[in-house]
C-alpha atoms as one frame of an Amber mdcrd trajectory, in Angstrom:
protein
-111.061  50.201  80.202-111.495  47.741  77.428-111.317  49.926  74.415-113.538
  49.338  71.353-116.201  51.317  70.211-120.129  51.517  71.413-121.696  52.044
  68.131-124.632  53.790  68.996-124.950  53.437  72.516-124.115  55.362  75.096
-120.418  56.007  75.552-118.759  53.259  78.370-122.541  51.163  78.532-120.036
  49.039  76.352-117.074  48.323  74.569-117.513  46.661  71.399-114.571  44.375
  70.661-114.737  44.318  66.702-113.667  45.429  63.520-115.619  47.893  61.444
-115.436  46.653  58.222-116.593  47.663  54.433-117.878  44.694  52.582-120.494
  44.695  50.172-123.556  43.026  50.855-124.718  39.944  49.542-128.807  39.235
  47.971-130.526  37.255  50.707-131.699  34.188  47.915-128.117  34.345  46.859
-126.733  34.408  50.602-128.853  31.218  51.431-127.792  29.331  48.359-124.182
  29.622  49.414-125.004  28.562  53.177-127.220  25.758  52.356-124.688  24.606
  49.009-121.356  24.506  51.688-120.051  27.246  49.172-119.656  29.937  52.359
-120.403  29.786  55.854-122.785  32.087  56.824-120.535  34.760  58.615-118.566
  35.118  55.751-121.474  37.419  54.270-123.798  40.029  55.082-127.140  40.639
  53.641-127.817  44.224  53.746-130.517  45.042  56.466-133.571  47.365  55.773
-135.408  50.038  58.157-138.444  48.967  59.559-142.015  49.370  58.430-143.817
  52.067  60.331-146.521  49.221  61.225-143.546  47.116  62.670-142.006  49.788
  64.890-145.287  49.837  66.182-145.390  46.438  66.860-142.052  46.888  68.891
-143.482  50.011  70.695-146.319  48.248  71.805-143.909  45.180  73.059-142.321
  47.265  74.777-145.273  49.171  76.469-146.264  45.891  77.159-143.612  43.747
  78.991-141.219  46.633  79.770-142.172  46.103  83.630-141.649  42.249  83.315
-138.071  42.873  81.567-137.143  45.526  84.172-137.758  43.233  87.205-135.637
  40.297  85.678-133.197  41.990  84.617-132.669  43.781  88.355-133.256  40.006
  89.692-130.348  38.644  87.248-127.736  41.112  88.428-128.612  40.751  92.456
-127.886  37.300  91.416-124.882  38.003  89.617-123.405  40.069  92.172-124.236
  37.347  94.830-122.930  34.522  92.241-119.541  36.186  91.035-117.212  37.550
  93.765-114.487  40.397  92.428-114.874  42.383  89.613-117.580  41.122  87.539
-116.845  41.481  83.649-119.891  40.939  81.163-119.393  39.744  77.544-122.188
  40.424  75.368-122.495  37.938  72.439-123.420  40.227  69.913-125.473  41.115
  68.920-128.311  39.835  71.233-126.892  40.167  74.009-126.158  43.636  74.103
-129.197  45.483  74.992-129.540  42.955  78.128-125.604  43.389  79.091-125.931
  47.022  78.763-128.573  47.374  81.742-126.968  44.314  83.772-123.591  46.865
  83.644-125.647  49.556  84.922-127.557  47.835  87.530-124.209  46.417  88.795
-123.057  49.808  88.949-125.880  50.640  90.965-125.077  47.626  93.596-121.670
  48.870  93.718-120.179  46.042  91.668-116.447  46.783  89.946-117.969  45.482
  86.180-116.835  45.994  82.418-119.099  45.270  79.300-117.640  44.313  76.152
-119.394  42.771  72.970-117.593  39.871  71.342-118.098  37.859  68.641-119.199
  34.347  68.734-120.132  32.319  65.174-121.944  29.017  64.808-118.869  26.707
  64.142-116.183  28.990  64.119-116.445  29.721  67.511-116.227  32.539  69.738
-113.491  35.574  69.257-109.979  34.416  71.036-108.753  37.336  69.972-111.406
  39.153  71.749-110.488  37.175  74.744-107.487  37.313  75.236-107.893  41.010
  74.676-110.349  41.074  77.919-107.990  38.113  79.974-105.216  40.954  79.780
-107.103  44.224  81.259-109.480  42.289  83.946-109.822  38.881  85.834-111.314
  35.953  83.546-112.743  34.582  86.400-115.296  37.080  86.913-116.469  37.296
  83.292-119.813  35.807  82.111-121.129  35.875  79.010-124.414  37.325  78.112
-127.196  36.412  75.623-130.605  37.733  75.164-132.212  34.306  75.169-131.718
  30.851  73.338-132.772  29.387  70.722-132.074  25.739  70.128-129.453  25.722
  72.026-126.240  26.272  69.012-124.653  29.526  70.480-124.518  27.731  74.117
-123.323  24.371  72.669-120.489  26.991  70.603-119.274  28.660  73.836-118.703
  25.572  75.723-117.085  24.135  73.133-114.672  26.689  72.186-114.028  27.241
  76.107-112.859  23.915  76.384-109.541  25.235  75.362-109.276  27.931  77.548
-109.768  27.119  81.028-109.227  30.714  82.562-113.250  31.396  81.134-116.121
  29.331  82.866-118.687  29.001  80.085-121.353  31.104  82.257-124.441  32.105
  80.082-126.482  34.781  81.225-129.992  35.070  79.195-133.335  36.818  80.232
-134.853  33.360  78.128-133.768  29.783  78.349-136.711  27.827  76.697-134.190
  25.482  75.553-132.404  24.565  79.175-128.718  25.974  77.873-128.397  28.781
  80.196-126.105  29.024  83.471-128.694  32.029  84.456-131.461  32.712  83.306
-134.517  34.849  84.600-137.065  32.080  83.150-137.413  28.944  80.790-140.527
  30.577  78.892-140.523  31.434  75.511-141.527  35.456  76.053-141.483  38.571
  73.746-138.370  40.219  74.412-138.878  43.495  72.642-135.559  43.916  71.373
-136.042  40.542  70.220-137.885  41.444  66.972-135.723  44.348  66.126-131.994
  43.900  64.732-129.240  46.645  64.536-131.718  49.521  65.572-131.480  48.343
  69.457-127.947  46.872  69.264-126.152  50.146  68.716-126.116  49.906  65.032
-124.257  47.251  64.371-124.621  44.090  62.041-124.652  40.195  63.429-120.631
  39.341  63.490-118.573  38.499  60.286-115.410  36.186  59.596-114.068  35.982
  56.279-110.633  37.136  54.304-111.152  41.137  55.604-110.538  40.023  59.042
-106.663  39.681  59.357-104.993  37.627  61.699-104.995  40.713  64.148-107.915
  41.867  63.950-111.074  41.258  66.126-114.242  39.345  64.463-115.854  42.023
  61.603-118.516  43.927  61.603-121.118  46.761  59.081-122.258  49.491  61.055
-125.373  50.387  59.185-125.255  54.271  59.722-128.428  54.615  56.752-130.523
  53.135  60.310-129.149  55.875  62.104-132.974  57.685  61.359-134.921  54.653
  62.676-132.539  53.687  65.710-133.668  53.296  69.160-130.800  51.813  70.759
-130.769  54.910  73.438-134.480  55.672  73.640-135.236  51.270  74.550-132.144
  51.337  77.228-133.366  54.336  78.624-136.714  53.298  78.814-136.003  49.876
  81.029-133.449  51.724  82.379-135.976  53.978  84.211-138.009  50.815  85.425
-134.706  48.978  86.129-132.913  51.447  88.604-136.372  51.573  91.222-136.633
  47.584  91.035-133.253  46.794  92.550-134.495  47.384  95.801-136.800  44.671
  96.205-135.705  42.737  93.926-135.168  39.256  94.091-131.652  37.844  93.581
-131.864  34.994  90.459-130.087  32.033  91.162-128.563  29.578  88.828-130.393
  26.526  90.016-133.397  25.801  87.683-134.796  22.584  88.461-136.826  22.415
  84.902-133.707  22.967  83.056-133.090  19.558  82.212-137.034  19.083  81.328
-136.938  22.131  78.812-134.239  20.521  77.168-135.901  17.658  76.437-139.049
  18.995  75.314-136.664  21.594  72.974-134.760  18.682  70.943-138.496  16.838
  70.875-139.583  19.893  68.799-136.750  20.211  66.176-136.853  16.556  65.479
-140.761  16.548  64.808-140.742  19.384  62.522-137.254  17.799  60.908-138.853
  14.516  60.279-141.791  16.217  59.271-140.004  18.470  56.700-137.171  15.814
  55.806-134.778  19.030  56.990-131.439  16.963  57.147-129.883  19.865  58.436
-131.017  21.452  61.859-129.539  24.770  61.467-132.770  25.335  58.922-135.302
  25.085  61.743-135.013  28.561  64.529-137.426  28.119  67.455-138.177  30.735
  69.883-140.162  34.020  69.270-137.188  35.920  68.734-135.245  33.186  66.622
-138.499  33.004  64.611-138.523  36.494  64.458-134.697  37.319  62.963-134.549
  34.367  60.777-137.914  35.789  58.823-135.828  39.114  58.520-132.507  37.760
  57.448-132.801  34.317  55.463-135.316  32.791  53.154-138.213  31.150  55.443
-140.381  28.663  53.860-142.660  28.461  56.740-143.794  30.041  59.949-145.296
  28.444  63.320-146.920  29.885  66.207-148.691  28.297  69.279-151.399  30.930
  68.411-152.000  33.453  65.474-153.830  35.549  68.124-151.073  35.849  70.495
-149.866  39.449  70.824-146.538  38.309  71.508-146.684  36.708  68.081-147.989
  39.938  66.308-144.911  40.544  64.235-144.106  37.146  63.009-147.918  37.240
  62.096-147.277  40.562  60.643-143.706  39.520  58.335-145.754  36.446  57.178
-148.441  38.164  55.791-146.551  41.143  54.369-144.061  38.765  52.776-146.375
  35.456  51.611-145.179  32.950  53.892-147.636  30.395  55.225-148.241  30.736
  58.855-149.091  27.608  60.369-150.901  27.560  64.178-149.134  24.445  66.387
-150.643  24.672  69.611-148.384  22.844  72.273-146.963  20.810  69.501-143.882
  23.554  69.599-144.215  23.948  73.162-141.755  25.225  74.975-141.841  27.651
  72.031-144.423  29.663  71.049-143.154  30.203  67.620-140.755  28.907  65.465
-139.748  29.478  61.454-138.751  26.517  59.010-135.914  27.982  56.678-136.666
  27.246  53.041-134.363  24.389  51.433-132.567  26.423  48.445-129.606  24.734
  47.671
């Protein structure tokens, strides 16, 4: 066993390898001005997250309603290709906290096949890299060369670039990515390269057991794991349980026909391409001098509209359901929504942070 705690998810669906901490929060306009200034890095603060509208849990529910079946037969394709890919015991690192949800149901459908697997959730932070701690913590319990590491989708490409840069050091972990999106053309696995509405996608800690995006900063001693909030005043609004039991029930049936994902994706290299096309039109566009400021990807879109300061919104289409809550956040919170068309293809949406600094 690997220890940790599962916030709240079920007991052993995973092991989350960080350090509950209690650190105020910081305003979101003040937050930004400290990123964009060079004053902090980002994951030295956390901006205090707020229960959802009753209109946007509905716009989850109905996400999930909708593309629960599509979600349930990838993610029972991606771990008959995982147990084909990875011989021996097969240990999954979620990056939290997007990866969770999906690393949760790959455990169980491993399970299922009869697969020896772990799940933990580690930390990995846009230039500070991923936890070593965290890893060295799993390298001494099970073998590192069965561990992948799992992601909900990508964005741009930054968290894929960050784990196979900080595994360049440490050679006993193959910088395997696992995501159920790779628009971008980062993945090692992925169940597709389009740009799709993963319903936990739009929500944050309510479907990732509770728990805040990762933190680094002077309350994280030298032996402790990355930090973390647990926002327990969510605790009413979660439904970390109710959306892995839901796939879950669509998951367990689909394993038996299901097809095993394999890691060769012949428009990986294409998708790539077209990604980096997209962030340099809107950069030259905007004059953005730094790319961290532009998050495609429905779900990128999505989070950086809830977390940071966005000074404008695109989708392919305003009428696209699987836009409906970046549609919804811009017109509850006054930010211009601008309609691209297949200029932001392979996205179908993408937000512009607002220059503050």
């Amino acid at each position: 066993m690997l220890g940790g705690f599962s916030g709240s998810f079920e007991a052993g669906d995973i092991a989350f390898l960080l350090t509950p901490l209690a650190i105020d929060e910081t305003p979101t306009e003040e937050k930004e001005r400290a990123i964009q200034s060079g004053a902090r890095h980002y994951s030295e603060m956390i901006g205090r997250e707020d229960p959802p509208s009753d209109e946007y849990r509905a716009i989850y529910a109905d996400a999930l309603a909708r593309h629960a079946p599509r979600a349930a037969r990838e993610i029972a394709g991606l771990a008959k290709g995982l147990a084909e890919a990875v011989p021996g015991p097969i240990t999954l690192l979620s990056l939290v906290r997007a990866g969770a949800p999906l690393g949760v149901l790959l455990k169980r459908a491993l399970e299922a096949l009869g697969r020896d697997v772990e799940h933990a959730g580690v930390s990995i932070i846009r230039d500070r890299g991923i936890d070593a701690l965290a890893l060295d913590h799993v390298a001494s319990r099970r073998p590192s060369e069965g561990a992948v590491f799992v992601d909900g989708w990508t964005g741009k490409g930054a968290i894929a670039g960050e784990l196979s840069r900080t595994l360049a050091d440490r050679p006993d972990y193959a910088p395997r990515l696992v995501t159920l999106a790779d628009p971008c053309g980062c993945a090692w696995l992925s169940a597709s390269g389009e740009d799709w509405l993963i319903p936990s996608g739009i929500l944050g800690a309510t479907v990732s057991g509770l728990v805040s995006r990762t933190i680094l900063n002077e309350a994280v001693g030298p032996g402790d794991f990355h930090g973390c909030r647990v926002w327990d005043h969510l605790a009413p609004y979660d439904v970390t349980r109710a959306h892995v039991e839901t796939l879950w029930a669509l998951v367990a049936p689909a394993l038996a026909d299901a097809a095993p994902i394999r890691p060769e994706d012949p428009g990986r290299a294409a998708r790539r391409a077209a990604s980096r096309e997209v962030v340099e039109a809107i950069a030259v566009r905007f004059g953005v001098d730094n790319r961290n400021r532009i998050k495609p990807g429905i779900a990128e879109a999505t989070r950086a509209v809830l977390r940071r300061v966005p000074e404008r919104i695109f989708v392919a289409s305003a009428a696209d359901p699987d836009c409906a809550a970046l549609v919804h956040l811009a017109r509850e919170r006054g930010v211009p929504l601008e309609e691209a068309g297949a200029r932001i293809a392979p996205y179908r949406a993408l937000t512009l942070i607002r220059r503050v600094s």
